[in-house]
C-alpha positions as CSV (number, residue, x, y, z in Angstrom):
1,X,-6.3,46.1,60.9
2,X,-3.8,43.2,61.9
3,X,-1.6,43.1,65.0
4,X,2.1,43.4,62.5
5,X,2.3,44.9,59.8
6,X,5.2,43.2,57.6
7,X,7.3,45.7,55.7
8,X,9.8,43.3,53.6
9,X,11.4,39.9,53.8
10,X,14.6,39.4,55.9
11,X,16.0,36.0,55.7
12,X,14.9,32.8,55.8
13,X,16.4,30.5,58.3
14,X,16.3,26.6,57.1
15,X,17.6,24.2,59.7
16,X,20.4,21.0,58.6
17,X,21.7,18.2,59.9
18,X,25.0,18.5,57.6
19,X,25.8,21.9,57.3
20,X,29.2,21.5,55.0
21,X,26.5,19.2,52.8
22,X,23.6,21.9,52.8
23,X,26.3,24.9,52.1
24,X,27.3,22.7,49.1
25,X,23.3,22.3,48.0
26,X,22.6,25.4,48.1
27,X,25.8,27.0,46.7
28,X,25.6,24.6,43.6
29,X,21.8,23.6,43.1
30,X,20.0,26.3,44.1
31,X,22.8,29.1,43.1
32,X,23.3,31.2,46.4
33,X,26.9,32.3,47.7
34,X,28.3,32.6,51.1
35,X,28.7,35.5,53.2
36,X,29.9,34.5,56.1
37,X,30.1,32.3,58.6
38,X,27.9,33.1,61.9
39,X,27.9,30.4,64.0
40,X,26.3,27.8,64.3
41,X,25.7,28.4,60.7
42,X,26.2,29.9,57.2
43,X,24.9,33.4,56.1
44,X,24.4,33.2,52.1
45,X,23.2,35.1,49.5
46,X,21.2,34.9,46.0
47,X,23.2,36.1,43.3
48,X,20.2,37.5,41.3
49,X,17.9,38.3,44.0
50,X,17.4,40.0,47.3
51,X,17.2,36.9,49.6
52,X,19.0,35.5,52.1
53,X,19.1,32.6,53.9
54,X,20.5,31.2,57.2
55,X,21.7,27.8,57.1
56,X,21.8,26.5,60.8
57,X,23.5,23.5,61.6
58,X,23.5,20.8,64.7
59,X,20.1,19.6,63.8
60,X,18.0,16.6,63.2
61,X,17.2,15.1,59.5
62,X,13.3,14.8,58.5
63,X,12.9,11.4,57.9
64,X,11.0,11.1,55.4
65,X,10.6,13.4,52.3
66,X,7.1,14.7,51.2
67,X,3.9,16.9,51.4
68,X,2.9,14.6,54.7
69,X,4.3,16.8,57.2
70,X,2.7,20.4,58.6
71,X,5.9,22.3,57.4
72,X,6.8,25.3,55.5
73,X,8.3,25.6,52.0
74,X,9.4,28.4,50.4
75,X,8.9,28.9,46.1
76,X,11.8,30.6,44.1
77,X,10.9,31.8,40.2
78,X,14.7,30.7,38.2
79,X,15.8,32.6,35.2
80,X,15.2,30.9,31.7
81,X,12.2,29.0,32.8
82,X,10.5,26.5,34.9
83,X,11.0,23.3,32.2
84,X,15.1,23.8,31.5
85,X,15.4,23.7,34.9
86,X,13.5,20.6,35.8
87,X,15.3,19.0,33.2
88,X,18.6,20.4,34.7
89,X,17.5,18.4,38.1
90,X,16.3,15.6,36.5
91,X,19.9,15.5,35.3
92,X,21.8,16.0,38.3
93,X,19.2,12.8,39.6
94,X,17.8,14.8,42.3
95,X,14.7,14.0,43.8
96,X,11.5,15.8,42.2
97,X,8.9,15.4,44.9
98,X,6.3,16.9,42.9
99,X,5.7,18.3,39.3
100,X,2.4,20.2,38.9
101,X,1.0,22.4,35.8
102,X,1.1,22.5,32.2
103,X,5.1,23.3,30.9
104,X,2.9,24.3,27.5
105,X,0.8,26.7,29.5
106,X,1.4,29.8,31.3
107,X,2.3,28.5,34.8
108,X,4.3,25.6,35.9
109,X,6.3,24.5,38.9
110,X,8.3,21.6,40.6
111,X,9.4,20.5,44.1
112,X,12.8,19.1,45.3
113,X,14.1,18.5,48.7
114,X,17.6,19.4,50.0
115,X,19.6,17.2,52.0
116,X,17.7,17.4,55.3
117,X,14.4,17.0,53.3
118,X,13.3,20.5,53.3
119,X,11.3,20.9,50.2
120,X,12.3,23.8,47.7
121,X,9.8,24.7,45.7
122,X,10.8,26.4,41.4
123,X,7.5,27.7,40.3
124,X,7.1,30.7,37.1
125,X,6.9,30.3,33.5
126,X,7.6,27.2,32.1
């Protein structure tokens, strides 16, 4: 039997240098909305699913983007597939840290970083 026992997911806290610039990533990459403000950060919201996140401001960038560090990343599945929305990245010329599985096969997924180099991870169906 383990020490907790986790009943659900409550929200994600993701620490940026630029908050303005993260709110802005987030808001029109990734697709969430703001709540509110709760300082010294930014409460906001998927539209299409139950998660939250916590954007804190007043911190450092990572210098360098990339599977090198000890660091978490967390995957989101995206409505309509994994492929039109790598090529909707591609497009907006954001960094694609890493591309992995077959977009003929049943599982496929990418990686992209957000301004402070926290990696986001789109993985499902291609």
């Amino acid at each position: 039997m383990s020490l907790l026992t986790i009943d659900g997911f409550n929200v994600m806290t993701i620490y940026a240098s630029n908050l303005e610039e993260s709110v802005a990533f987030y808001r029109d990459i990734i697709g969430f909305e703001k709540i509110r403000d709760m300082e010294p950060g930014v409460l906001m919201q998927s539209k299409a699913a139950e998660l939250m996140v916590y954007l804190e401001g007043g911190r450092e960038k990572r210098q360098a983007a990339g599977l090198q560090y000890t660091q978490t990343c967390f995957c989101l599945s995206v409505a309509g597939g994994v492929k039109p929305a790598l090529e909707a990245v591609k497009g907006k010329n954001l960094e694609v840290v890493l591309e992995y599985g077959d977009m003929a096969s049943e599982f496929a997924g990418f990686q992209i970083t957000d301004p402070d180099g926290n990696i986001v991870e789109i993985a499902g169906r291609p």
